[in-house]
FIDREN-202509 format. One record per residue: residue number from 1; residue in three letters; x, y, z of N, C-alpha, C, CB in turn. Coordinates in steps of 0.05 Angstrom, whole numbers, plus 5000, padded with zeros to 4 digits. Each point is the difference from the previous one (the first is absolute). Glycine has a CB too. Example, Ala and Ser with C-alpha at 12.3 -4.5 7.8 and 13.67 -1.06 7.14 Angstrom:
<r pos="1" code="ALA" n_xx="5264" n_yy="4886" n_zz="5156" ca_xx="4982" ca_yy="5024" ca_zz="5000" c_xx="5018" c_yy="5024" c_zz="5000" cb_xx="4962" cb_yy="4977" cb_zz="5025"/>
<r pos="2" code="SER" n_xx="5031" n_yy="5044" n_zz="4961" ca_xx="5016" ca_yy="5024" ca_zz="5001" c_xx="4985" c_yy="5022" c_zz="5014" cb_xx="5024" cb_yy="4987" cb_zz="4957"/>
***
This chain:
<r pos="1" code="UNK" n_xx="8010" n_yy="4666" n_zz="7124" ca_xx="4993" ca_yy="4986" ca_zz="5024" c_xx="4971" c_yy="4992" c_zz="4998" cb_xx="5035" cb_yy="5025" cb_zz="5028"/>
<r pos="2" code="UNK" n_xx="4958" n_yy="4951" n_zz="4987" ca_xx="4975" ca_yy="4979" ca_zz="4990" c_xx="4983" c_yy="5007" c_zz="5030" cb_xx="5028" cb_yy="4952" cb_zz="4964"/>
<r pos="3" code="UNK" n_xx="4946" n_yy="5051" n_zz="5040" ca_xx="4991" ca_yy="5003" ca_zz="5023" c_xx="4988" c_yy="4966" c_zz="5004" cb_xx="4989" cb_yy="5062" cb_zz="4996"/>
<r pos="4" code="UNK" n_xx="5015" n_yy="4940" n_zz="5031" ca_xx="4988" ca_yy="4962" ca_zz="5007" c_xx="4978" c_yy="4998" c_zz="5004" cb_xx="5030" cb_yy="4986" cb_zz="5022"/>
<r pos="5" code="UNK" n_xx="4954" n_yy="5034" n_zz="4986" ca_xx="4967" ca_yy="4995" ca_zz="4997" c_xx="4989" c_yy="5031" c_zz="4987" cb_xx="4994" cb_yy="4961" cb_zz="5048"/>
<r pos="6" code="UNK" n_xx="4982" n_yy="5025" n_zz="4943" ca_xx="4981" ca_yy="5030" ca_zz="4991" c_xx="4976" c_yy="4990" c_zz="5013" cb_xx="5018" cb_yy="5019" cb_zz="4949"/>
<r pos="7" code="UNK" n_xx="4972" n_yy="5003" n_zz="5055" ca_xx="4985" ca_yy="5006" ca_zz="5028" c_xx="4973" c_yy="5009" c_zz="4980" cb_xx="5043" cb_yy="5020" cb_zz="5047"/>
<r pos="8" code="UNK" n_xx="4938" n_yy="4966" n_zz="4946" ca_xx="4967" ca_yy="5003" ca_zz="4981" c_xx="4987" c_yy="5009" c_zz="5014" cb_xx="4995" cb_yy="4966" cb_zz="4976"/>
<r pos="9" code="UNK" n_xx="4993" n_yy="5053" n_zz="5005" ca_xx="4976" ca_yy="5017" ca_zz="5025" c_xx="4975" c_yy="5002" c_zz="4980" cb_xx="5035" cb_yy="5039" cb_zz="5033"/>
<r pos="10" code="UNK" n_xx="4944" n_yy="4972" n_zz="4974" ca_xx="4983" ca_yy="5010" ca_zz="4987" c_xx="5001" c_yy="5020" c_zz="4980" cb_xx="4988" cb_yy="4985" cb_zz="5032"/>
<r pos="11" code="UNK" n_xx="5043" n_yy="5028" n_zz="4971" ca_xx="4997" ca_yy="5026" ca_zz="4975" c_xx="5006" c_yy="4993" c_zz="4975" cb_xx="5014" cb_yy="5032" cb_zz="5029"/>
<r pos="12" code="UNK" n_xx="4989" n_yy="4932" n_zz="4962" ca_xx="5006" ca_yy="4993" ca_zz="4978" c_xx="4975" c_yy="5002" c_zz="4993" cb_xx="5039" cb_yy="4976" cb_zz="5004"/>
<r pos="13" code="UNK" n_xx="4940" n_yy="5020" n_zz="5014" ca_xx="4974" ca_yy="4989" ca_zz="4980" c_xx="4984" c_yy="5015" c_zz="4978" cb_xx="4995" cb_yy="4979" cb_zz="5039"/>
<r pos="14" code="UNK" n_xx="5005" n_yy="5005" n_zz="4940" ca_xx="4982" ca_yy="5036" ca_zz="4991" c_xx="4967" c_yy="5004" c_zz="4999" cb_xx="5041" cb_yy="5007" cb_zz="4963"/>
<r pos="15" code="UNK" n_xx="4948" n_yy="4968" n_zz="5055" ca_xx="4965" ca_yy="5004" ca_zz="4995" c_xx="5002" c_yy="5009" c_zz="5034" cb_xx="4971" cb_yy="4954" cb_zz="4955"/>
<r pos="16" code="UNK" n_xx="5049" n_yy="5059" n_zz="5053" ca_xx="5000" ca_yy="4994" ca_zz="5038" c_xx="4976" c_yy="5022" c_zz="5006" cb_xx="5062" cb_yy="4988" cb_zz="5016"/>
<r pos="17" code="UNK" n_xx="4948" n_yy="5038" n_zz="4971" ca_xx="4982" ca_yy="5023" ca_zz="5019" c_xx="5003" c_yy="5000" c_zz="5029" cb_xx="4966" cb_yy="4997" cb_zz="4967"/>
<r pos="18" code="UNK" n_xx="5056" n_yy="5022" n_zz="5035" ca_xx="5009" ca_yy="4999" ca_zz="5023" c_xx="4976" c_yy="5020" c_zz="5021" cb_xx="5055" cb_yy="4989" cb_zz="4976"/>
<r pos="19" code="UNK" n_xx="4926" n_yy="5034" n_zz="5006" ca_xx="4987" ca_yy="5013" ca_zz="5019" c_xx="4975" c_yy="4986" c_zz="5007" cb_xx="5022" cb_yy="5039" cb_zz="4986"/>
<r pos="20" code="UNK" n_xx="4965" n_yy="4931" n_zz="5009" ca_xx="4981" ca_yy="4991" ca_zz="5002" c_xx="5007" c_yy="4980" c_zz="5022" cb_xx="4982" cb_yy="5013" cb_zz="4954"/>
<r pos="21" code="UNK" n_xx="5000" n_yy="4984" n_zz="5058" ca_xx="4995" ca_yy="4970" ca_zz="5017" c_xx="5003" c_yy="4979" c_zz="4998" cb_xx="4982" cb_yy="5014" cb_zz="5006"/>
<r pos="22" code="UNK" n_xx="5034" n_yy="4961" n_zz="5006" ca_xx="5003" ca_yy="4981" ca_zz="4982" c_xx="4976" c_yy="4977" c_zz="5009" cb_xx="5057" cb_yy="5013" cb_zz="4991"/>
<r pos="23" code="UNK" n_xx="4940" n_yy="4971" n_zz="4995" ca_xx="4987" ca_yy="4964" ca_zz="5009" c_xx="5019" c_yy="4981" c_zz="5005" cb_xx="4964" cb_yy="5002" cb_zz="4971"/>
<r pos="24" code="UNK" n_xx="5025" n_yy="4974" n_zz="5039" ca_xx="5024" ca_yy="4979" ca_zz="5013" c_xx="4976" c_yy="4972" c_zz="5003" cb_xx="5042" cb_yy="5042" cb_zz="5038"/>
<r pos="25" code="UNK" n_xx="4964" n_yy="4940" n_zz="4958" ca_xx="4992" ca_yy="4979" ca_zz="5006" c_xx="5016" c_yy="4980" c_zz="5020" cb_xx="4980" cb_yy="5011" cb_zz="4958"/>
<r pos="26" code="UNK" n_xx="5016" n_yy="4977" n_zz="5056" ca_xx="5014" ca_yy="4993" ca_zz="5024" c_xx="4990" c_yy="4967" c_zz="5006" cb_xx="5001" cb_yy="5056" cb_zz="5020"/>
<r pos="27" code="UNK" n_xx="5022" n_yy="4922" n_zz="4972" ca_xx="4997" ca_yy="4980" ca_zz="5002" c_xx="5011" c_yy="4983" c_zz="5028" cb_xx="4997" cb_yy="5014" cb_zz="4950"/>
<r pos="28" code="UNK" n_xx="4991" n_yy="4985" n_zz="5066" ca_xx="5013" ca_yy="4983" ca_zz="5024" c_xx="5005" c_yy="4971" c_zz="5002" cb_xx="4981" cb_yy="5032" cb_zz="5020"/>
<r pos="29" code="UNK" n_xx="5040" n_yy="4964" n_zz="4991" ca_xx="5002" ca_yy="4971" ca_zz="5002" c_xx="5035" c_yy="4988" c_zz="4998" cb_xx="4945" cb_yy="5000" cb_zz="4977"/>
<r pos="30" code="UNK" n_xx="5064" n_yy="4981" n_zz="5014" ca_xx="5023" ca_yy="5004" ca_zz="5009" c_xx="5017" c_yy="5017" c_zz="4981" cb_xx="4995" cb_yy="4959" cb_zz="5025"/>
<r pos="31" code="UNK" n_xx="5004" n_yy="5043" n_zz="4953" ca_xx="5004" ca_yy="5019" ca_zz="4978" c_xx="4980" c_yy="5024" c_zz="5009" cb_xx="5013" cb_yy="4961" cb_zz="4959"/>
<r pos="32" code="UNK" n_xx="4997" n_yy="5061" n_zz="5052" ca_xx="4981" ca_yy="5025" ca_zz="5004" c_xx="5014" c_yy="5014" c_zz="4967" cb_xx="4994" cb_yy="5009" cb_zz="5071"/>
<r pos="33" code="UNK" n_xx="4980" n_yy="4999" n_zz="4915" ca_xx="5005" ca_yy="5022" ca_zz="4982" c_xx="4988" c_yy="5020" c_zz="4991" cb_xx="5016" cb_yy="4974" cb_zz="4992"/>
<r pos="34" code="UNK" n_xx="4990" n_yy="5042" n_zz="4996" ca_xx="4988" ca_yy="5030" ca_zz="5008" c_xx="4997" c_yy="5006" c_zz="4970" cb_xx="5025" cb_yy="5019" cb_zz="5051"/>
<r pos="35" code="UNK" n_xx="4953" n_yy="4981" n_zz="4932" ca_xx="5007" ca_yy="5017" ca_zz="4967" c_xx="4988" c_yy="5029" c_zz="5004" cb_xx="4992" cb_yy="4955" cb_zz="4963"/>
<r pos="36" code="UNK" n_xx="5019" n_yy="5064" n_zz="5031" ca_xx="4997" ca_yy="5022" ca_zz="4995" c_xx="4985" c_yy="5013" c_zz="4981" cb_xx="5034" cb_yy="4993" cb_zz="5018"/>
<r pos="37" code="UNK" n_xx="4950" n_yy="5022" n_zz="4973" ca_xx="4984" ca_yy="5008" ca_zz="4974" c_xx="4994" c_yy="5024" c_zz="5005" cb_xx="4980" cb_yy="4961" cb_zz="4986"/>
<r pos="38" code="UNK" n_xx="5011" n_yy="5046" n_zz="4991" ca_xx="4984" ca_yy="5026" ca_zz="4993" c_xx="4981" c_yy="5000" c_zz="4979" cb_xx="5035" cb_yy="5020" cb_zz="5015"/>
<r pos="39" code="UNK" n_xx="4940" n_yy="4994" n_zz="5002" ca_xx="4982" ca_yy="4996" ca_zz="4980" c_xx="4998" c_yy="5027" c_zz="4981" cb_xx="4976" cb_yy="4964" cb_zz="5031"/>
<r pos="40" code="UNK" n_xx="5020" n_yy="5034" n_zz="4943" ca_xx="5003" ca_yy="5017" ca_zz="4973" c_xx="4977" c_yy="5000" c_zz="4984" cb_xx="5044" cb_yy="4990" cb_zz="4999"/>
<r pos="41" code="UNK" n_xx="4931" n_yy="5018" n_zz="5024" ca_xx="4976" ca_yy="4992" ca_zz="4980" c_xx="4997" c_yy="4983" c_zz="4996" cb_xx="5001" cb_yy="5024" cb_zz="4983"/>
<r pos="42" code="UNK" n_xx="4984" n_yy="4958" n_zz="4984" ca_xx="5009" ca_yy="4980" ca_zz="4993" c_xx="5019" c_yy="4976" c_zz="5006" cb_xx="4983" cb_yy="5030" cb_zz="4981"/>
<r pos="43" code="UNK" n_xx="5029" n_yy="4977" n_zz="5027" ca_xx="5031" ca_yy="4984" ca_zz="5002" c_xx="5018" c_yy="4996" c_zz="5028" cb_xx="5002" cb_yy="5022" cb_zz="4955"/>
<r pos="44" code="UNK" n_xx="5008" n_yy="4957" n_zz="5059" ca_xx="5004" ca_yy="5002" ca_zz="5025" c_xx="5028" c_yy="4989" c_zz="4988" cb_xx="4952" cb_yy="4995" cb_zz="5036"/>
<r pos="45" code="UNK" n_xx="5064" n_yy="5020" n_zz="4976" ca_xx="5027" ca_yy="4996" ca_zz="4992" c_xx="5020" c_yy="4982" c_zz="5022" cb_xx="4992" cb_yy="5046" cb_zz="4973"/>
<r pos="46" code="UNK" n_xx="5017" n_yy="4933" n_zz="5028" ca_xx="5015" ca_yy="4987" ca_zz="5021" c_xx="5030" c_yy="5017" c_zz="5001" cb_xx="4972" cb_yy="4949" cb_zz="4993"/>
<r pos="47" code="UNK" n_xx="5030" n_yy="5063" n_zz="5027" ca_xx="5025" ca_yy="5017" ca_zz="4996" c_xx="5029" c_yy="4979" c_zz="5009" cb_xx="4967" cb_yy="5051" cb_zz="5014"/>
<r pos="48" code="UNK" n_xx="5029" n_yy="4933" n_zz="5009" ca_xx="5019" ca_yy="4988" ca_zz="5010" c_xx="4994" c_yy="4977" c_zz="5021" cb_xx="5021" cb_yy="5043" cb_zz="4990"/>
<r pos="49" code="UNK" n_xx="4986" n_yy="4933" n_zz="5011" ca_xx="4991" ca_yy="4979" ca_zz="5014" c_xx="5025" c_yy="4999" c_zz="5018" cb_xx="4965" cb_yy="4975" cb_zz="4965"/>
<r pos="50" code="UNK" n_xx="5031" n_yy="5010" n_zz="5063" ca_xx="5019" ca_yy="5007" ca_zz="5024" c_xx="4994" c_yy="4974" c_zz="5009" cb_xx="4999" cb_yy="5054" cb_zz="5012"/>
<r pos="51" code="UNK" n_xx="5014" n_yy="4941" n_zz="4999" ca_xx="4992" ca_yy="4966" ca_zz="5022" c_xx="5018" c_yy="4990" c_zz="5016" cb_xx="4977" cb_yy="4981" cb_zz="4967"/>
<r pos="52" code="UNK" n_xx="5031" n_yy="5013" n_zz="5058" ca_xx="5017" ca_yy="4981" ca_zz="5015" c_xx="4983" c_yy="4980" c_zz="5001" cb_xx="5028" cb_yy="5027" cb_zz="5026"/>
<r pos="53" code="UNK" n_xx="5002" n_yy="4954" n_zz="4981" ca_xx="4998" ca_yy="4972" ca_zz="5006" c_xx="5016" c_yy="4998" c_zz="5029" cb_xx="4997" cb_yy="4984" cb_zz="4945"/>
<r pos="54" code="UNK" n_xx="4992" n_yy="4988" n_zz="5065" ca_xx="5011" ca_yy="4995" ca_zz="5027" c_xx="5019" c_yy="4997" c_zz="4999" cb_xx="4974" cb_yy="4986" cb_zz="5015"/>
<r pos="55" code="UNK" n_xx="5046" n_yy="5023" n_zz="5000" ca_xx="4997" ca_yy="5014" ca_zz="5034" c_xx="4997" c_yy="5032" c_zz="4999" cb_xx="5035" cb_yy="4961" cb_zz="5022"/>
<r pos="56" code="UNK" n_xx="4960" n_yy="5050" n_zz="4942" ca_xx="4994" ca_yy="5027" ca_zz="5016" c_xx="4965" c_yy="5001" c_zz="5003" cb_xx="5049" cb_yy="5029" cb_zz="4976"/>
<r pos="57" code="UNK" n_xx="4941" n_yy="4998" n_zz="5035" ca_xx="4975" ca_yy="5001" ca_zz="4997" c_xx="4985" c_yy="5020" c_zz="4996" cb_xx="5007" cb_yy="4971" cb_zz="5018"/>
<r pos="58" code="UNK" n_xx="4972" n_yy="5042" n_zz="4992" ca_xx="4986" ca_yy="5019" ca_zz="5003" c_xx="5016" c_yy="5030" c_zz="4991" cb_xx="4976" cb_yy="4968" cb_zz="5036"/>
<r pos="59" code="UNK" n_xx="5034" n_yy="5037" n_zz="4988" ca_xx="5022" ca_yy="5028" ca_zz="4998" c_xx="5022" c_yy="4996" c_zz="4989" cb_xx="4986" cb_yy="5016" cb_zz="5036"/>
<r pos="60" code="UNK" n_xx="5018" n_yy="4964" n_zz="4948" ca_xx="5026" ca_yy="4999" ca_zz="4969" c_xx="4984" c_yy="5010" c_zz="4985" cb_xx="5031" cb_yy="4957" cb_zz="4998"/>
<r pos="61" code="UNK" n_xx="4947" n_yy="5035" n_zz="4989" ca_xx="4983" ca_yy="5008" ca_zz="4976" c_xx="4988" c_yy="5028" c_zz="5013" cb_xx="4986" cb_yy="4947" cb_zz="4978"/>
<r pos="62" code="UNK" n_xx="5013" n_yy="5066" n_zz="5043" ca_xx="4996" ca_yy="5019" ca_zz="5004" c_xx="5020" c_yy="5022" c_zz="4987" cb_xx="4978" cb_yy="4976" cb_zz="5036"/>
<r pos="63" code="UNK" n_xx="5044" n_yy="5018" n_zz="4973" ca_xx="5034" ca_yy="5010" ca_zz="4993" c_xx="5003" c_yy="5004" c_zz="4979" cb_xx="5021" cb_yy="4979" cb_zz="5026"/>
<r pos="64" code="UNK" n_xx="4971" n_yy="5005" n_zz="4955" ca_xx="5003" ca_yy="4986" ca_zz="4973" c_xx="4981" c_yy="5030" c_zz="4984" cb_xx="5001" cb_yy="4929" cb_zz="5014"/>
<r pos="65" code="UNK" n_xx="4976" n_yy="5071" n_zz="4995" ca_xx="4977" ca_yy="5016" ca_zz="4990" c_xx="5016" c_yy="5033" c_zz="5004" cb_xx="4951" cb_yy="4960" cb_zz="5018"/>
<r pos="66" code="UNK" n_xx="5055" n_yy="5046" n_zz="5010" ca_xx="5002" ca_yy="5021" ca_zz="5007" c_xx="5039" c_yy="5006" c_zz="4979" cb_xx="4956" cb_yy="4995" cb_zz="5059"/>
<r pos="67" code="UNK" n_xx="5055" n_yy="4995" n_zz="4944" ca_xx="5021" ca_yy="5003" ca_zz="4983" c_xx="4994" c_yy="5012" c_zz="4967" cb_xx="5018" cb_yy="4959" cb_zz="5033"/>
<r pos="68" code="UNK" n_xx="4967" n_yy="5015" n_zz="4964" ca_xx="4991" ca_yy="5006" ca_zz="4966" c_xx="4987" c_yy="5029" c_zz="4987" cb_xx="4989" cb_yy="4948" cb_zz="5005"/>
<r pos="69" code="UNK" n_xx="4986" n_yy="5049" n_zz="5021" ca_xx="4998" ca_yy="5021" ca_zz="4987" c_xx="4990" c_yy="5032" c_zz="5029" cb_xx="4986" cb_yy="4957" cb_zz="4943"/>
<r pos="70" code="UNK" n_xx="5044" n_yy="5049" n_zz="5057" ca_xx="5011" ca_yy="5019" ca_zz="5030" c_xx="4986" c_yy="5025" c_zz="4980" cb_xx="5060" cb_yy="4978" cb_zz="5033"/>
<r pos="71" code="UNK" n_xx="4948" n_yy="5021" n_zz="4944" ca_xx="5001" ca_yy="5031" ca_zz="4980" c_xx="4977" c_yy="5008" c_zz="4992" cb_xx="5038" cb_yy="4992" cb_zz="4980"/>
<r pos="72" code="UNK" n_xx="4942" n_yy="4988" n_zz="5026" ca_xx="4968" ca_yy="5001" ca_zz="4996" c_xx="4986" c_yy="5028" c_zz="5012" cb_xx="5000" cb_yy="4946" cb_zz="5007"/>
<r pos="73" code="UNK" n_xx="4991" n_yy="5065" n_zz="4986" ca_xx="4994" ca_yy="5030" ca_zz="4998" c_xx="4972" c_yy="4998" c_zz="5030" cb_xx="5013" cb_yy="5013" cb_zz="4928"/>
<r pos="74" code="UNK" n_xx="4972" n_yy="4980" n_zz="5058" ca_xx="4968" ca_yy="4989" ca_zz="5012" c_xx="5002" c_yy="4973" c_zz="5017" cb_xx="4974" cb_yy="5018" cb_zz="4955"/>
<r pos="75" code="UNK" n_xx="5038" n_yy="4983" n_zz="5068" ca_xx="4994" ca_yy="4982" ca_zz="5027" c_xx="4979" c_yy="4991" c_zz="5001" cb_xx="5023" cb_yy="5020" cb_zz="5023"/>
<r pos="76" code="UNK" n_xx="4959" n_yy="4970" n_zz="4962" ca_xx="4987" ca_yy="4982" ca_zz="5002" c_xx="4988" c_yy="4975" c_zz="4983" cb_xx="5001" cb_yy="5036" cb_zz="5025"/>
<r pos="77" code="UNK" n_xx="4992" n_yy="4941" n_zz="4989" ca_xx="5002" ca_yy="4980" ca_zz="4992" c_xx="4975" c_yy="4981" c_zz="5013" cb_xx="5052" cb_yy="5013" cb_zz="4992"/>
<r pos="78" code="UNK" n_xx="4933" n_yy="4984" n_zz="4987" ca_xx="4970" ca_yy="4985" ca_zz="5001" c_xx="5008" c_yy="4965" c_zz="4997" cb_xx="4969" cb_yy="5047" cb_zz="4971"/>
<r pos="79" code="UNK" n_xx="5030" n_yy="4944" n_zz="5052" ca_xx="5008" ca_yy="4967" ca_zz="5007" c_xx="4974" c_yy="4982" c_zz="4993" cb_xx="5034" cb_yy="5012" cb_zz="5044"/>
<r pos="80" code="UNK" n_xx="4970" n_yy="4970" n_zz="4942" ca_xx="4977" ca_yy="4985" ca_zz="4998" c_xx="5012" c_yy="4969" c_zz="5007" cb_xx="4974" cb_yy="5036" cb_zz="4962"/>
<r pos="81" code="UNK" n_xx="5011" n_yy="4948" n_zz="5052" ca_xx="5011" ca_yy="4970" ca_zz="4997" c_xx="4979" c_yy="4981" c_zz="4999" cb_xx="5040" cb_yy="5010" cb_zz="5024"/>
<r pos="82" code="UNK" n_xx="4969" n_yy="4964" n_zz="4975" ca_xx="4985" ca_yy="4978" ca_zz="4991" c_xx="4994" c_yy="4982" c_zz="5025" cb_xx="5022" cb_yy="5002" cb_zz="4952"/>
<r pos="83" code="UNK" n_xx="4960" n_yy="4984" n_zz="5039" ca_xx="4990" ca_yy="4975" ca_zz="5025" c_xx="5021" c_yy="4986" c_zz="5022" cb_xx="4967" cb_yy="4985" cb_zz="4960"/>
<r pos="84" code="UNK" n_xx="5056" n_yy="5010" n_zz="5026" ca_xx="5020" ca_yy="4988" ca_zz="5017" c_xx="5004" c_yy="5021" c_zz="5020" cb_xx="5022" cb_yy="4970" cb_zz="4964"/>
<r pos="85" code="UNK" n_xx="4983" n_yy="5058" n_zz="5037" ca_xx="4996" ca_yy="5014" ca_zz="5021" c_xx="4989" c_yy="5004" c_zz="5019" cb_xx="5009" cb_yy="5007" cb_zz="4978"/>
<r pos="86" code="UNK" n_xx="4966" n_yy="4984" n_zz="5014" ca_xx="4983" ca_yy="4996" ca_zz="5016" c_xx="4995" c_yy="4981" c_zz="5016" cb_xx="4991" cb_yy="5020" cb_zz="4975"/>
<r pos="87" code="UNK" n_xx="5019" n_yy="4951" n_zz="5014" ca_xx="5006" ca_yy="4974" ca_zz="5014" c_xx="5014" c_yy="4996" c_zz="5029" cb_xx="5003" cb_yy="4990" cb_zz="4953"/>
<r pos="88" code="UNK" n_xx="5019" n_yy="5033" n_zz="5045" ca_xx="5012" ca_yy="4998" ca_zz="5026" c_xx="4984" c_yy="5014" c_zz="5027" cb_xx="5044" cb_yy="4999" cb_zz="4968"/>
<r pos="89" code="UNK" n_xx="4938" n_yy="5011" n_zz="5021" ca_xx="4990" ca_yy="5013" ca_zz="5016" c_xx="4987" c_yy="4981" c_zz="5023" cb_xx="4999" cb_yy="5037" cb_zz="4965"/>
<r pos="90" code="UNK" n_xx="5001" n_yy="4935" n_zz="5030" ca_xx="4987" ca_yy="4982" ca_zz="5017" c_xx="5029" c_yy="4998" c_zz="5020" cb_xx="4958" cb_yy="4971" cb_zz="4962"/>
<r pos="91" code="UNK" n_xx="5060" n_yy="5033" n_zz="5024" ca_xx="5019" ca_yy="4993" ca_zz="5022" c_xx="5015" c_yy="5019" c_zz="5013" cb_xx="5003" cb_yy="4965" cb_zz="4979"/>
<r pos="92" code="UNK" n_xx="4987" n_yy="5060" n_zz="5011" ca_xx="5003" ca_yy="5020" ca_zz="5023" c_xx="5021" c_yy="5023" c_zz="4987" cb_xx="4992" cb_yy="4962" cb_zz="5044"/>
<r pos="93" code="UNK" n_xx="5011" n_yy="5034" n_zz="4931" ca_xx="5019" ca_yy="5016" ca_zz="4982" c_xx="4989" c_yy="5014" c_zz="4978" cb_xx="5032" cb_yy="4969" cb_zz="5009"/>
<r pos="94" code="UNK" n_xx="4977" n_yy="5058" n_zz="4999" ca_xx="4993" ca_yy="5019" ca_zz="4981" c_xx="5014" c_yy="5011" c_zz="4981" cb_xx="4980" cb_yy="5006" cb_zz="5029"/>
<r pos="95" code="UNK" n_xx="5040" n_yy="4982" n_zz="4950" ca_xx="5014" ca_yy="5007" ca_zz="4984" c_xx="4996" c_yy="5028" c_zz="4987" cb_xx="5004" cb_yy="4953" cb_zz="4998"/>
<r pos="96" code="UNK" n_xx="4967" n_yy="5051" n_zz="4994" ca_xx="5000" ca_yy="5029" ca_zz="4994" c_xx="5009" c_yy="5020" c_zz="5011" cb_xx="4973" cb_yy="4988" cb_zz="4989"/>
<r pos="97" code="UNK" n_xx="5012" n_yy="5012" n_zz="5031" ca_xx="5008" ca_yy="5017" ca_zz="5021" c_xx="5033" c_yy="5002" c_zz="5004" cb_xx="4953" cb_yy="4987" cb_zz="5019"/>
<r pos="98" code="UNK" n_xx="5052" n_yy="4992" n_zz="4990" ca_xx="5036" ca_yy="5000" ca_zz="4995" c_xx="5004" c_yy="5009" c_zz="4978" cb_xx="5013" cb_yy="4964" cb_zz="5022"/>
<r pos="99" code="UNK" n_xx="4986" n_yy="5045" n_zz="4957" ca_xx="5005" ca_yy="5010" ca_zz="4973" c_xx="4995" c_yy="5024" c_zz="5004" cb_xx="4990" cb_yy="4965" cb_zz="4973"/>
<r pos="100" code="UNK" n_xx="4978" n_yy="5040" n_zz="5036" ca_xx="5006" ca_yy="5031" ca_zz="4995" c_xx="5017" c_yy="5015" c_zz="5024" cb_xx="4953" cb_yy="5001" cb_zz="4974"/>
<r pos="101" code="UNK" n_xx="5043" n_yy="4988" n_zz="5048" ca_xx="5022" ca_yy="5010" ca_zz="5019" c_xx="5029" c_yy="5005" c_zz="4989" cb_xx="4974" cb_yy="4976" cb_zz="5033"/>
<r pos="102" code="UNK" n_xx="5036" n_yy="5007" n_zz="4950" ca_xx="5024" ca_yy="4995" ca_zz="5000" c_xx="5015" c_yy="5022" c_zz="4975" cb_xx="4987" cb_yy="4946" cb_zz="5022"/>
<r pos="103" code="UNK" n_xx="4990" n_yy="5059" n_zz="4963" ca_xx="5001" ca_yy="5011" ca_zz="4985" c_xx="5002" c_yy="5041" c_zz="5010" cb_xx="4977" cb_yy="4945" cb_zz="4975"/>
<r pos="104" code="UNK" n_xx="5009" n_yy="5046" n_zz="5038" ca_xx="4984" ca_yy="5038" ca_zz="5009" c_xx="5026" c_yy="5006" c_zz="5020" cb_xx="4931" cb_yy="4997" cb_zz="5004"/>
<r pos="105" code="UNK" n_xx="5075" n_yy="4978" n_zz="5015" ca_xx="5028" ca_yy="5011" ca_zz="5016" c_xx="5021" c_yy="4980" c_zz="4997" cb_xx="4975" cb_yy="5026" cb_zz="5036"/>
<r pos="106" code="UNK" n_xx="5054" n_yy="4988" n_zz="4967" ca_xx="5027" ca_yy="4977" ca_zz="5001" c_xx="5013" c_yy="5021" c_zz="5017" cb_xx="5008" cb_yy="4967" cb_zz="4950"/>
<r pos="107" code="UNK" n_xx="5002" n_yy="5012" n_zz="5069" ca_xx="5019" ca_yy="4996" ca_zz="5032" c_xx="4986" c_yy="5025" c_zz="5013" cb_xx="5057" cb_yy="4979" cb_zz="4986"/>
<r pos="108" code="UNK" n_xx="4917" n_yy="5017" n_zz="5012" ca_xx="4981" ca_yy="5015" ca_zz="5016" c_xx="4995" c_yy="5037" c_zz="4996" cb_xx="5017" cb_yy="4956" cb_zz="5034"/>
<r pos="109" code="UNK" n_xx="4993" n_yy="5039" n_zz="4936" ca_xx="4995" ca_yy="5030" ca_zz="4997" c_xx="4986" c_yy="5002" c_zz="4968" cb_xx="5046" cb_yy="5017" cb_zz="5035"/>
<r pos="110" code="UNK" n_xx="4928" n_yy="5003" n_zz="4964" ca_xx="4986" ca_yy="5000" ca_zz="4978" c_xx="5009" c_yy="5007" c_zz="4975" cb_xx="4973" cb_yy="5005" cb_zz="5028"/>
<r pos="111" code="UNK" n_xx="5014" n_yy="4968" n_zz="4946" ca_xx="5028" ca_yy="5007" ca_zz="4976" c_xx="4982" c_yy="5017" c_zz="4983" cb_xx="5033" cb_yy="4951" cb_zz="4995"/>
<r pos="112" code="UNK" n_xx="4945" n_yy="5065" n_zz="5016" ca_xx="4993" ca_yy="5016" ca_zz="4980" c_xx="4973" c_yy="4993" c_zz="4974" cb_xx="5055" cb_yy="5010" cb_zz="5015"/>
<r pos="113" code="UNK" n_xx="4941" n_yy="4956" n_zz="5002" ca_xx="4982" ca_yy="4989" ca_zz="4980" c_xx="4975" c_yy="4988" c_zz="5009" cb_xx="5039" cb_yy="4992" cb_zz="4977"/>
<r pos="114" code="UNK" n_xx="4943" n_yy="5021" n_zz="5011" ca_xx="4968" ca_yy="4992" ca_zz="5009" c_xx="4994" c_yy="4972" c_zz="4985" cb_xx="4980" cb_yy="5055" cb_zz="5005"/>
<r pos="115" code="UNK" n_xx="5012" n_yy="4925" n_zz="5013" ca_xx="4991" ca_yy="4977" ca_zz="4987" c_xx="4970" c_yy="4997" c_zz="5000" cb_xx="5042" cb_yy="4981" cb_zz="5011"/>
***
């Protein structure tokens, strides 16, 4: 018997280090995307890149993150983003913030993750 989906997590990865902290870069705009890393000394490793497109948004790529990687040992996660983030801020939107919220709680209860 054939299974219809397989469900990818972080425990495939093998530069993951599940007891360390992770990094994230955070691209806003209509493509929101999220790359994941770790830094290794020398070496910053891109562990996994994440992104919706419209009509999903914010708290899909939240979902997306917290799914991937649920088995992550070390709850926490150092956000960094770029100028376009910042752009909205003229219009009154804080996408970060929505990120890390969305991230730290789902359907109003804490997932265990410091952003």
């Amino acid at each position: 018997m054939f299974c219809d989906t397989i469900a990818q997590s972080s425990k495939g990865l093998k530069y993951c280090m599940p007891d360390k902290p992770l990094e994230a870069g955070f691209d806003a705009g209509n493509m929101m995307s999220l790359v994941v890393g770790r830094d290794q000394g020398t070496i910053m490793r891109a562990l996994k890149f994440l992104f919706t497109l419209v009509p999903e948004f914010i708290e899909q790529l939240a979902w997306k993150f917290l799914e991937y990687f649920e088995s992550h040992n070390t709850k926490m996660l150092f956000l960094y983003y770029d100028r376009s983030a910042n752009a909205y801020a003229q219009a009154k939107k804080d996408f970060v913030t929505q990120l890390k919220t969305a991230i730290e709680t789902r359907d109003g209860k804490r997932t265990g993750w410091t952003v």
